[in-house]
C-alpha positions as CSV (number, residue, x, y, z in Angstrom):
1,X,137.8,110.8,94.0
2,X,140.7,112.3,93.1
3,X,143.0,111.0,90.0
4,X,146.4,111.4,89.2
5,X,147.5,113.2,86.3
6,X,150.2,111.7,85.0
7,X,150.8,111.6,81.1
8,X,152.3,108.2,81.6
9,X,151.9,105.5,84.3
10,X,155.2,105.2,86.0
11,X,156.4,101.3,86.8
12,X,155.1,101.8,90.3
13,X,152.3,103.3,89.5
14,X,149.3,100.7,89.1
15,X,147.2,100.3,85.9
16,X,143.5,100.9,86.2
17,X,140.5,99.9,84.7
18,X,137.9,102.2,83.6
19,X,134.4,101.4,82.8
20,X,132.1,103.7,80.7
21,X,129.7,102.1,83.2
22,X,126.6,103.8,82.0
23,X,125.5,101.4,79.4
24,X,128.0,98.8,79.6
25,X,126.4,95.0,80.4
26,X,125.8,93.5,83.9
27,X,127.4,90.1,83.4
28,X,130.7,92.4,81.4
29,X,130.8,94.6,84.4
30,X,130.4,91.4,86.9
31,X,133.6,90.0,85.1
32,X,135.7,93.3,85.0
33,X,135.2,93.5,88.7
34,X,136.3,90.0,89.9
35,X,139.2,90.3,87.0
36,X,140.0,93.6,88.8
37,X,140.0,92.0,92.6
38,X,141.3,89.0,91.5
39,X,144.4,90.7,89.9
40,X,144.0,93.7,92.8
41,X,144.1,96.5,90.4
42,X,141.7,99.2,91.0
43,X,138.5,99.8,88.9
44,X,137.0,102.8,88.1
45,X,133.1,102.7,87.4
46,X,132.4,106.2,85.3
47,X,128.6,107.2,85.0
48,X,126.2,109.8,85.3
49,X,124.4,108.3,87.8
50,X,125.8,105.6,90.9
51,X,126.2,102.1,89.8
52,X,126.5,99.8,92.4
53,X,129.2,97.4,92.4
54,X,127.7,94.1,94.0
55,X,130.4,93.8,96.0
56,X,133.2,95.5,98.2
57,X,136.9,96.3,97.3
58,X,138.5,99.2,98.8
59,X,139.8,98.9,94.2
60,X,136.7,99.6,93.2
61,X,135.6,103.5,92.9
62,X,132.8,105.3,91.6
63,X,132.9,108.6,89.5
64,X,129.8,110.1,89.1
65,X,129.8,113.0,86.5
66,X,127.3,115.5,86.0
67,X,124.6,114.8,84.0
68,X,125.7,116.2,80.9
69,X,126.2,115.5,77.8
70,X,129.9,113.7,77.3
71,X,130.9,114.5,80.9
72,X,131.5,111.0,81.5
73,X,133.4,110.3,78.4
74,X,135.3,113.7,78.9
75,X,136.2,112.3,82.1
76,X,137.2,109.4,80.8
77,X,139.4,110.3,78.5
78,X,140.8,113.5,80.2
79,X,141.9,110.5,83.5
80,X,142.8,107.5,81.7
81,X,146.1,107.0,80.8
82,X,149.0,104.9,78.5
83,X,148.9,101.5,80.5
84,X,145.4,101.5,81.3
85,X,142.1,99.8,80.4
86,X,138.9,100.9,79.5
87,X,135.9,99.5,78.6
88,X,133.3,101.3,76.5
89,X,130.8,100.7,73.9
90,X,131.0,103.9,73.0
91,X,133.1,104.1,69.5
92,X,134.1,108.0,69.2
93,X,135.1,107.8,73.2
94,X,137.4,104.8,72.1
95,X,138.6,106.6,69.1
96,X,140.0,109.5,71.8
97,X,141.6,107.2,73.8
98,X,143.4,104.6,71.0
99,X,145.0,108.6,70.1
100,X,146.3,109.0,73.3
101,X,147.3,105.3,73.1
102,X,145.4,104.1,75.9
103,X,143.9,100.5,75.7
104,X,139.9,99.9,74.5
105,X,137.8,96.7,74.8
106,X,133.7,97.1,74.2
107,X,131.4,94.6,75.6
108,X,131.8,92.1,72.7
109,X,135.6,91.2,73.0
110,X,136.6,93.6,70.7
111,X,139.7,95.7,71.3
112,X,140.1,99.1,69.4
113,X,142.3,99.8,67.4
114,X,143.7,103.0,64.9
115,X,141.8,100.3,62.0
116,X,138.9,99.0,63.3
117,X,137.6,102.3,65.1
118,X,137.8,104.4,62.0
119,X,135.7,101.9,60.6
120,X,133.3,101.3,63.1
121,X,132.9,105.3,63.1
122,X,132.1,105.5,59.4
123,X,129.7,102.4,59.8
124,X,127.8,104.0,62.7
125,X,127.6,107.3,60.8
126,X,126.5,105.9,57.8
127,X,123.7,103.9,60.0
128,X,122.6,107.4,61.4
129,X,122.4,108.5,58.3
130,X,120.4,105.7,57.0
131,X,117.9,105.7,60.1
132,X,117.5,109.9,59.5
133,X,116.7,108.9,56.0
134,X,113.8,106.4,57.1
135,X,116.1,103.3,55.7
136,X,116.3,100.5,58.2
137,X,119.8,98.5,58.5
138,X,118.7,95.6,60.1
139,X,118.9,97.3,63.7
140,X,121.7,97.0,66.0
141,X,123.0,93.9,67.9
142,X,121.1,94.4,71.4
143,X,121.5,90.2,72.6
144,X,124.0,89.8,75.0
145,X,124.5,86.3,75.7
146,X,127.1,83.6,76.9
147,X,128.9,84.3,73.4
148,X,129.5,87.7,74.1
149,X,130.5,87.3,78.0
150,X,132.6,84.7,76.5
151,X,134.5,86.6,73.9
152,X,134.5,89.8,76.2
153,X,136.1,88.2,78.9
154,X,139.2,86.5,76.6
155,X,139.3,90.0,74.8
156,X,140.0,91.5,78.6
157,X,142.2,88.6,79.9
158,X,144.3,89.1,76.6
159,X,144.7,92.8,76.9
160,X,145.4,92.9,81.2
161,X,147.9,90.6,80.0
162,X,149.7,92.4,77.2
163,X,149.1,95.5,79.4
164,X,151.0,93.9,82.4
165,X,154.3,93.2,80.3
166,X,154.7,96.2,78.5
């Protein structure tokens, strides 16, 4: 596949969505991808490994990076540019990307921000710390449920939105 490299999205140039697609959550992925037909922007599914789609869309396209470690998120953040989306639960990734000032939603409706991801760096390196320490934090969130789909999907609709006027 082969990806423009633009610093900017020109007004005729589309948006695209990006999806760290390695870990991200069947039923988020499910509602990127009829969010991404249904709105006929193309979708990017980034990995390490194929990940099928489900269903066809000559928008949908699948980047599979070498099996290293970062490629995908390198890729990711090396392609995707001011006026796109991605979606990630990977917290340094979206740190790179709110710098370049490129738009960041993770599976649980939360979109980054300069704020929240410095945080939720300094909380996830203090839990490393912790678990290298032998101290348990009450583990991580794993469920993903209706609630999550639920706020994930306003999170995106919110953000395509505020994407598509500016």
């Amino acid at each position: 596949m082969e990806v423009q490299q633009n610093s900017q999205n020109s007004p005729s140039e589309q948006m695209r969505i990006w999806v760290d697609a390695d870990s991200f959550p069947a039923p988020a992925k499910k509602t990127l991808l009829k969010a991404a037909k249904r709105r006929e922007i193309p979708l990017t599914f980034v990995a390490n490994r194929p990940i099928p789609f489900g269903v066809e869309s000559p928008l949908f396209t699948m980047q599979v990076c070498p099996i290293t470690p970062g490629a995908a998120d390198d890729f990711i953040a090396e392609n995707a540019r001011t006026g796109d989306l991605v979606a990630t639960r990977d917290i340094p990734l979206a740190k790179r990307l709110v710098e370049k000032g490129v738009a960041a939603i993770n599976d649980r409706g939360v979109e980054f921000n300069r704020e929240n991801v410095d945080t939720m760096l300094k909380e996830r390196e203090l839990s490393i710390q912790w678990a290298n320490l032998g101290i348990s934090t009450g583990g991580k969130k794993t469920s993903y449920g209706k609630k999550e789909a639920h706020d994930f999907a306003c999170c995106m609709d919110r953000v395509l939105e505020r994407l598509k006027k500016e």
